[in-house]
PDB file of N, CA, C and O in Angstrom:
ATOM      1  N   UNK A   1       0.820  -1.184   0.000  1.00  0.00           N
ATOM      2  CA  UNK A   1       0.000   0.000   0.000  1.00  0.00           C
ATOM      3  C   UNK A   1       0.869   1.255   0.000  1.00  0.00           C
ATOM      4  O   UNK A   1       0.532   2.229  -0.673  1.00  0.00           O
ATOM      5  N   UNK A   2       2.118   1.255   0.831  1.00  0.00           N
ATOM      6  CA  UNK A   2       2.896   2.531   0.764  1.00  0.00           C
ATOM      7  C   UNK A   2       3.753   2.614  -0.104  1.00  0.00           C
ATOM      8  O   UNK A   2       4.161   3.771  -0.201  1.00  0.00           O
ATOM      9  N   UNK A   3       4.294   1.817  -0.892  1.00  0.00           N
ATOM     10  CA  UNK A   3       5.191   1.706  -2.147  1.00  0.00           C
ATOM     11  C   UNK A   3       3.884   2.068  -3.553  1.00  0.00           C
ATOM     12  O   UNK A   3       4.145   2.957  -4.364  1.00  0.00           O
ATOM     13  N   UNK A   4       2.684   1.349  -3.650  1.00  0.00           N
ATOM     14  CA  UNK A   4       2.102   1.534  -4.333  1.00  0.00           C
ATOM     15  C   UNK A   4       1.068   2.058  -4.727  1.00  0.00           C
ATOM     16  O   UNK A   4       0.603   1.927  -5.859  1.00  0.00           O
ATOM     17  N   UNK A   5       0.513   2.829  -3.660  1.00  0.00           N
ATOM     18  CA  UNK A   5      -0.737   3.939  -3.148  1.00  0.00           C
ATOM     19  C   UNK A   5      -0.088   5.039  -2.833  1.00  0.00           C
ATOM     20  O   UNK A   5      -0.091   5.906  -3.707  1.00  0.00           O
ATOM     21  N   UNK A   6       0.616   5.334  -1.592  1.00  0.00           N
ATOM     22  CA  UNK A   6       1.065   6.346  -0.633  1.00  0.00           C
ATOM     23  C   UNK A   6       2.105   6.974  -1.180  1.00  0.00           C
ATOM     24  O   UNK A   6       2.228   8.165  -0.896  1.00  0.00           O
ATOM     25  N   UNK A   7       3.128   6.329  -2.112  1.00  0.00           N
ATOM     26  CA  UNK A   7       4.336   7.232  -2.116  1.00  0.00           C
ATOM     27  C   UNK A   7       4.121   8.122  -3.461  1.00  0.00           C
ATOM     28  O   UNK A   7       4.723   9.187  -3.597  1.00  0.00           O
ATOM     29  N   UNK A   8       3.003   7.495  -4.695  1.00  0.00           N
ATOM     30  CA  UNK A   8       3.154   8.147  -5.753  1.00  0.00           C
ATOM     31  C   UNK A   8       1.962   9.112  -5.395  1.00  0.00           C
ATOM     32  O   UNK A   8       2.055  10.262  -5.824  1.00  0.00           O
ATOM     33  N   UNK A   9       0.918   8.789  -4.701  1.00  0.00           N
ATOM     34  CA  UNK A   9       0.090  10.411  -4.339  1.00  0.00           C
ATOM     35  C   UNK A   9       0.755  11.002  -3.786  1.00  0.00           C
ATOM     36  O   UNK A   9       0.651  12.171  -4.157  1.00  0.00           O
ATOM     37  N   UNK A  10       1.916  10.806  -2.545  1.00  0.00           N
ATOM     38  CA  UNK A  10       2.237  12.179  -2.289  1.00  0.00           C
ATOM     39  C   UNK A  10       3.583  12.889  -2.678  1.00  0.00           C
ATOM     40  O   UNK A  10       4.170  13.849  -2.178  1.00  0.00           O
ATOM     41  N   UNK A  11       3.945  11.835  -4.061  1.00  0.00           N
ATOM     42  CA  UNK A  11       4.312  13.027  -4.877  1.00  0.00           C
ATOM     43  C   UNK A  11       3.834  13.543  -5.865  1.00  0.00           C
ATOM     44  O   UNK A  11       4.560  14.125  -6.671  1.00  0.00           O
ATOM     45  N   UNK A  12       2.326  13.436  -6.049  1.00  0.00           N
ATOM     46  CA  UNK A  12       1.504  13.999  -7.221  1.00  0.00           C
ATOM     47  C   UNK A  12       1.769  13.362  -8.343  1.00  0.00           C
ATOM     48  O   UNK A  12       1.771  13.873  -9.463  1.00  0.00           O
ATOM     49  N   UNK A  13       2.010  12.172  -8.061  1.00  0.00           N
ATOM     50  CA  UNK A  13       2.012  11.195  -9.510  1.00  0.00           C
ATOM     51  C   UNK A  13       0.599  10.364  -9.905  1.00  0.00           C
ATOM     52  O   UNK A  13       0.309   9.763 -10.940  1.00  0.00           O
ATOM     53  N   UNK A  14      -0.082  10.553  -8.789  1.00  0.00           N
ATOM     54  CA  UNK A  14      -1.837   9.772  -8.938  1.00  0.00           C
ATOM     55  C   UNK A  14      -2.149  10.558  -8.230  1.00  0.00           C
ATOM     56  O   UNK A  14      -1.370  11.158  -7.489  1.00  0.00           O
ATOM     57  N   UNK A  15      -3.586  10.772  -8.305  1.00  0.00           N
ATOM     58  CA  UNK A  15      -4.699  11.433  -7.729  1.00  0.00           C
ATOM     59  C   UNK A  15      -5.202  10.812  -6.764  1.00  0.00           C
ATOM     60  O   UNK A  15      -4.921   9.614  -6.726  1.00  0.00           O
ATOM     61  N   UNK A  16      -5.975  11.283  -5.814  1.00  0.00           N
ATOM     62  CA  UNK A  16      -6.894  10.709  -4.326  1.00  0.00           C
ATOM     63  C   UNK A  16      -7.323   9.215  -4.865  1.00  0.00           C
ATOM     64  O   UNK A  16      -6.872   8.132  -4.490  1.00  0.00           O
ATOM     65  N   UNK A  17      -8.616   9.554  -6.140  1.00  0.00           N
ATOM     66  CA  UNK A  17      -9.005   8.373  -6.304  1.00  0.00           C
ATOM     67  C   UNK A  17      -8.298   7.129  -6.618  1.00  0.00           C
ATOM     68  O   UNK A  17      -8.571   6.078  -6.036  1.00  0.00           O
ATOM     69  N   UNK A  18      -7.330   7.226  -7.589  1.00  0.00           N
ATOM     70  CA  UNK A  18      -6.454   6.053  -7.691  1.00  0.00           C
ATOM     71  C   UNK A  18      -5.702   5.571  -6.829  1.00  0.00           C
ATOM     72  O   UNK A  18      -5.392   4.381  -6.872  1.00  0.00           O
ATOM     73  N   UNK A  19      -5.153   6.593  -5.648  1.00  0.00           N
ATOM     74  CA  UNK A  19      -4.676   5.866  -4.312  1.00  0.00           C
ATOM     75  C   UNK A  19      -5.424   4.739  -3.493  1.00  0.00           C
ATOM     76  O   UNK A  19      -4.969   3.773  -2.881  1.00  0.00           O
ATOM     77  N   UNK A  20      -7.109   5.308  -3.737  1.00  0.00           N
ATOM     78  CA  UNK A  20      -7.681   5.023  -2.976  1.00  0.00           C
ATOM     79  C   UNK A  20      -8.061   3.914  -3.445  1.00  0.00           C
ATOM     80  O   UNK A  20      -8.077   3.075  -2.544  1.00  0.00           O
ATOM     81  N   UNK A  21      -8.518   3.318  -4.871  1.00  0.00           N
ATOM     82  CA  UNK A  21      -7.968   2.255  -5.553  1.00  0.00           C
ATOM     83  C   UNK A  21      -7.259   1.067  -5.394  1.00  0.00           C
ATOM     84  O   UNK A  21      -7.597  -0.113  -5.299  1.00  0.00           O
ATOM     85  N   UNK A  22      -5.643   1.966  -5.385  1.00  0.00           N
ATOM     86  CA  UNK A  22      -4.723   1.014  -5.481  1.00  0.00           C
ATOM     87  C   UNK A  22      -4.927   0.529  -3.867  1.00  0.00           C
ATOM     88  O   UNK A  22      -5.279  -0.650  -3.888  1.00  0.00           O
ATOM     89  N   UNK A  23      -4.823   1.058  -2.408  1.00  0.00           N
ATOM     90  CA  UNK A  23      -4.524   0.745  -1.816  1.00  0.00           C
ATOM     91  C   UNK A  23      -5.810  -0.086  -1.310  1.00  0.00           C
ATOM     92  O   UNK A  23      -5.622  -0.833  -0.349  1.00  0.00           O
ATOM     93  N   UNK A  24      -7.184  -0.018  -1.909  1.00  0.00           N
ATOM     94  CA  UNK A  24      -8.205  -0.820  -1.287  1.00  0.00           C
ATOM     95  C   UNK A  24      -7.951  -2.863  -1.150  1.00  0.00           C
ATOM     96  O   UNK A  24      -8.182  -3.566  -0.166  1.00  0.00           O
ATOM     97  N   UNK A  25      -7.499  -3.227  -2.324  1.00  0.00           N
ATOM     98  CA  UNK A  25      -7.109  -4.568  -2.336  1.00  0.00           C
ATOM     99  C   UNK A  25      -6.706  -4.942  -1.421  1.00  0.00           C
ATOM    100  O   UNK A  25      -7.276  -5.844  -0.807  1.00  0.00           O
ATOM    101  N   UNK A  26      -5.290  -4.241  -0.891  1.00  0.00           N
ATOM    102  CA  UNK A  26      -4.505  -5.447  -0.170  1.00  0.00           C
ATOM    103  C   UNK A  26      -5.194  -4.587   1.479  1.00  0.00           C
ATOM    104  O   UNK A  26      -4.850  -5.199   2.490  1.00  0.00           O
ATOM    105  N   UNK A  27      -5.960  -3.469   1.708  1.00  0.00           N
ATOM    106  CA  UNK A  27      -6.614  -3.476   2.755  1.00  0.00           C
ATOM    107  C   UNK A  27      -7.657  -4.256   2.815  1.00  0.00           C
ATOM    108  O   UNK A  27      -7.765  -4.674   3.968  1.00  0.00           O
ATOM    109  N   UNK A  28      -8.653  -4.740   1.985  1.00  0.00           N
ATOM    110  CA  UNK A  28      -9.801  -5.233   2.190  1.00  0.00           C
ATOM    111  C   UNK A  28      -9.266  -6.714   2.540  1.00  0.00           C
ATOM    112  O   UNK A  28      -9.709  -7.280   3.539  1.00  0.00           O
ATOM    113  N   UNK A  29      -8.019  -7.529   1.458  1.00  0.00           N
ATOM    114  CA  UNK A  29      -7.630  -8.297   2.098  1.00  0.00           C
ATOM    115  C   UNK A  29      -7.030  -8.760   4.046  1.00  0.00           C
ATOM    116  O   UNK A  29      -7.301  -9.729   4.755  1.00  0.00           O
ATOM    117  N   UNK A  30      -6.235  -7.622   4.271  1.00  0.00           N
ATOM    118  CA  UNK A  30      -5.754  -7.736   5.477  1.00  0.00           C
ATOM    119  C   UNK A  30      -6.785  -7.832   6.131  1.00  0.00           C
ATOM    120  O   UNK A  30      -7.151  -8.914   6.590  1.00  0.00           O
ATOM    121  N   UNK A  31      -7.556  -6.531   6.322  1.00  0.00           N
ATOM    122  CA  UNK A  31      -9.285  -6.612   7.515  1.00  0.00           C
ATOM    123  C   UNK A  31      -9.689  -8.011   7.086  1.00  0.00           C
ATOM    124  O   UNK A  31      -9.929  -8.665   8.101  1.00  0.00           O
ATOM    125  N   UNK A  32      -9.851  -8.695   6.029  1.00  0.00           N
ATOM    126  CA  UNK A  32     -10.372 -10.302   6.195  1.00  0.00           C
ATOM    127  C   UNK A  32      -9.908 -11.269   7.188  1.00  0.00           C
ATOM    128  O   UNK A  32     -10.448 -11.992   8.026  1.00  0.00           O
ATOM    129  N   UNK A  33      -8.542 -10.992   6.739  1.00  0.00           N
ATOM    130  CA  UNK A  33      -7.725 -12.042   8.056  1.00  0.00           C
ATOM    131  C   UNK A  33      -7.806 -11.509   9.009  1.00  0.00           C
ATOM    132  O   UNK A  33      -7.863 -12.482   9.761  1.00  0.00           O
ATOM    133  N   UNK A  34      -7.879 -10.378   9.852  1.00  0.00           N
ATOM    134  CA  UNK A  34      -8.435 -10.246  11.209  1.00  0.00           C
ATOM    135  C   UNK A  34      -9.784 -10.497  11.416  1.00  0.00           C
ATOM    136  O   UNK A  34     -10.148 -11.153  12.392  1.00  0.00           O
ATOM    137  N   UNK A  35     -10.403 -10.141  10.773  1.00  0.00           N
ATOM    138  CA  UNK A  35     -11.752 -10.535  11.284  1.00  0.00           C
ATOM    139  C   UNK A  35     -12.643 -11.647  11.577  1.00  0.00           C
ATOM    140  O   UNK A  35     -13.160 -11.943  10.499  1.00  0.00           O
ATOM    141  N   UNK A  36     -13.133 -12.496  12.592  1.00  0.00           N
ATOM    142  CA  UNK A  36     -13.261 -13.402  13.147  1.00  0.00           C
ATOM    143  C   UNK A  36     -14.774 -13.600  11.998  1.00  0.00           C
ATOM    144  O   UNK A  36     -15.463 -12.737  11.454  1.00  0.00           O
ATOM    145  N   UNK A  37     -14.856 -15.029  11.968  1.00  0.00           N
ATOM    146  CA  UNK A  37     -15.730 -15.771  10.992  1.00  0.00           C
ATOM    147  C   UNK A  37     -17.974 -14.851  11.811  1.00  0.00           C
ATOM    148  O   UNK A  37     -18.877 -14.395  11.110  1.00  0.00           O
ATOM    149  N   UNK A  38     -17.938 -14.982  13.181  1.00  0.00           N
ATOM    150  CA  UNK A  38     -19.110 -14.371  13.999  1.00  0.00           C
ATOM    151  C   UNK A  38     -19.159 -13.005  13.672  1.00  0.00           C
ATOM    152  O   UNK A  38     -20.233 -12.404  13.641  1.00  0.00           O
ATOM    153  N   UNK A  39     -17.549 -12.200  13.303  1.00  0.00           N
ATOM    154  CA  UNK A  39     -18.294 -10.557  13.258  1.00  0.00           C
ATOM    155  C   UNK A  39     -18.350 -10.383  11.857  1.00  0.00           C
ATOM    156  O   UNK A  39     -18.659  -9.264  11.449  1.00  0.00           O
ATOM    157  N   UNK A  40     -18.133 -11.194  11.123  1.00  0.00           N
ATOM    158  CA  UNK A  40     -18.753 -11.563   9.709  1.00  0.00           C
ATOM    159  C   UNK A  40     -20.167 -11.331   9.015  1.00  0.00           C
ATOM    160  O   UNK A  40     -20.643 -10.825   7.999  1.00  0.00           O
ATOM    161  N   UNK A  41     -20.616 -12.113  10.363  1.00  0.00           N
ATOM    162  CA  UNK A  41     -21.815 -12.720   9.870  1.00  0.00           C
ATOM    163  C   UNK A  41     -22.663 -11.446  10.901  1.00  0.00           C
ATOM    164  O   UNK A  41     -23.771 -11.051  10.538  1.00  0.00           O
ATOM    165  N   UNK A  42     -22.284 -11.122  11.644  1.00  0.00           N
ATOM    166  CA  UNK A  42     -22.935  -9.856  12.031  1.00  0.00           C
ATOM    167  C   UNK A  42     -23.179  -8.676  11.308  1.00  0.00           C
ATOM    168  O   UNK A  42     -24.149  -7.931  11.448  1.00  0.00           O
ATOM    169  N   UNK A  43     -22.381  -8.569  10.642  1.00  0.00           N
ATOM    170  CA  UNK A  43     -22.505  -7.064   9.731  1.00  0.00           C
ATOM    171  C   UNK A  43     -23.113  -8.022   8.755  1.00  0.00           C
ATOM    172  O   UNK A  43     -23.827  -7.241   8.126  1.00  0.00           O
ATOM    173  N   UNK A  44     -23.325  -9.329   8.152  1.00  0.00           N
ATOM    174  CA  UNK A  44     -23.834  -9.597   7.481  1.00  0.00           C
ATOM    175  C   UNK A  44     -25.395  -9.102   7.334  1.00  0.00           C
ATOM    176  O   UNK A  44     -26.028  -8.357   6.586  1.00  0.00           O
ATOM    177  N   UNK A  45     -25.705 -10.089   8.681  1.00  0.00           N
ATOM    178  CA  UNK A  45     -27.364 -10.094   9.092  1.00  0.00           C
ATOM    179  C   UNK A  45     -27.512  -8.423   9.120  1.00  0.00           C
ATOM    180  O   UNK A  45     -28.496  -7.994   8.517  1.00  0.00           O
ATOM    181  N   UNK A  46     -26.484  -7.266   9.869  1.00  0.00           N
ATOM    182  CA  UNK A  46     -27.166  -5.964  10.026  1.00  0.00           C
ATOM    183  C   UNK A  46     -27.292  -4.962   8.879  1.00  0.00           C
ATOM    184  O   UNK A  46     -27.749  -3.820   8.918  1.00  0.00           O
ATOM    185  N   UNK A  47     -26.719  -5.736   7.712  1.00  0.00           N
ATOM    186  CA  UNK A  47     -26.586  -5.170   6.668  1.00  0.00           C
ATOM    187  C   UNK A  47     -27.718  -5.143   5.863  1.00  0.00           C
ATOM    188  O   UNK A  47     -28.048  -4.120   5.264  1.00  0.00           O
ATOM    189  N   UNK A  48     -28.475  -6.414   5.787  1.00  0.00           N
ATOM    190  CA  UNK A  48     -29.515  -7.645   5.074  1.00  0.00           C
ATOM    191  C   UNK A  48     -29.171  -7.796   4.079  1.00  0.00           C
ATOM    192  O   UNK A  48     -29.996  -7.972   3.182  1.00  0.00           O
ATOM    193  N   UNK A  49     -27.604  -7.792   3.782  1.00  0.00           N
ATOM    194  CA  UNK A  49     -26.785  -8.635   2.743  1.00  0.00           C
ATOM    195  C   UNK A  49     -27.616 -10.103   1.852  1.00  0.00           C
ATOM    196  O   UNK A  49     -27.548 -10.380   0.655  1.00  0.00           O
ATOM    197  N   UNK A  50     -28.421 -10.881   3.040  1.00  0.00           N
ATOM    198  CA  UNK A  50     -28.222 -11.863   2.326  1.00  0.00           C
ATOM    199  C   UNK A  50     -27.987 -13.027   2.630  1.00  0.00           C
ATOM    200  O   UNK A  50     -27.684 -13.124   3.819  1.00  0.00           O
ATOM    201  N   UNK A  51     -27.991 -14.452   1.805  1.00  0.00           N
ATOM    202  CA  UNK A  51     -27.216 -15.455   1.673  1.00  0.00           C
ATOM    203  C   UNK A  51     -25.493 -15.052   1.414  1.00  0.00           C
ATOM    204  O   UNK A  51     -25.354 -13.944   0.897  1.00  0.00           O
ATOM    205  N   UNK A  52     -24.562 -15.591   1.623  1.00  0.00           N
ATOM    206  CA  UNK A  52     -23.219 -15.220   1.703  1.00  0.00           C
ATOM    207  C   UNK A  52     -22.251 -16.139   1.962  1.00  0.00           C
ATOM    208  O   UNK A  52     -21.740 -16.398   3.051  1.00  0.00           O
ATOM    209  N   UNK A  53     -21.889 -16.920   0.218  1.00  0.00           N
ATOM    210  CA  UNK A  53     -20.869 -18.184   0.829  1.00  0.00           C
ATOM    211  C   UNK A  53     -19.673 -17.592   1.400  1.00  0.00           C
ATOM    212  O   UNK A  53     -19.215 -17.695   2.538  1.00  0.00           O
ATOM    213  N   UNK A  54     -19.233 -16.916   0.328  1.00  0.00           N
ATOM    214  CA  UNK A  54     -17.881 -16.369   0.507  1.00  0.00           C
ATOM    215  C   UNK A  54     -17.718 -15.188   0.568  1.00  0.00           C
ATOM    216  O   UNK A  54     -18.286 -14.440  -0.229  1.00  0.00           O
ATOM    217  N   UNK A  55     -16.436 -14.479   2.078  1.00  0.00           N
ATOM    218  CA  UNK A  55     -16.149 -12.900   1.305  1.00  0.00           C
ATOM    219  C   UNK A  55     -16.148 -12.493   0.283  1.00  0.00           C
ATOM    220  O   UNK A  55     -15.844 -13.534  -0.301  1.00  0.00           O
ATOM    221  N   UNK A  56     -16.239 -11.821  -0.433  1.00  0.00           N
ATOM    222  CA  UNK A  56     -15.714 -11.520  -2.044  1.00  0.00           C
ATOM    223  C   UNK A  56     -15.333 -10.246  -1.757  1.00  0.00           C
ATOM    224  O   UNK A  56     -15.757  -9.546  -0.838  1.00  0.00           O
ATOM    225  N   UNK A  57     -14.590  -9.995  -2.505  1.00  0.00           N
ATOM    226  CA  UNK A  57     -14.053  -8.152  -3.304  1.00  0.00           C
ATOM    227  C   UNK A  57     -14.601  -7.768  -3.833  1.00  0.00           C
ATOM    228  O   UNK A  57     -14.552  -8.099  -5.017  1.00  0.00           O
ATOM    229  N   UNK A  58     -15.439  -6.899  -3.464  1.00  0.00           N
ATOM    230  CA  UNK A  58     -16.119  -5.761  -4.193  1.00  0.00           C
ATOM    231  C   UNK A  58     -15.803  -4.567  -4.416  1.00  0.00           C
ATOM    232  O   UNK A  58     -15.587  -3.770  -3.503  1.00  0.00           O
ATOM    233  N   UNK A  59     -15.715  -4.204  -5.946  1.00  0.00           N
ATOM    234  CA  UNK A  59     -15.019  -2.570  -5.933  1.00  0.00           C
ATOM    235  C   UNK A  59     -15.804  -1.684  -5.286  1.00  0.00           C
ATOM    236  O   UNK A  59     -15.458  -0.507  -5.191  1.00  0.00           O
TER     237      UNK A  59
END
């Protein structure tokens, strides 16, 4: 995220949005692996997401 989000926005080589972009992947990944399989399924149900096999990535 800081080699490939952070260092080229702040030298004005990408804009907000494409930081925000680049660096969403490997955050949405990391928050997966912390997050316990129960607070999952909580924001699931408070969401009314749904049926829900798998996390997925959503842009």
């Amino acid at each position: 995220m800081y080699q490939e989000a952070y260092q080229p926005f702040s030298t004005n080589q990408i804009a907000f949005e494409e930081m925000v972009g680049r660096a969403a992947i490997p955050l949405r990944e990391f928050m997966l692996k912390q997050t316990r399989e129960p607070d999952l399924a909580l924001f699931i149900r408070l969401g009314n997401v749904g049926d829900v096999e798998t996390p997925t990535i959503c842009p």
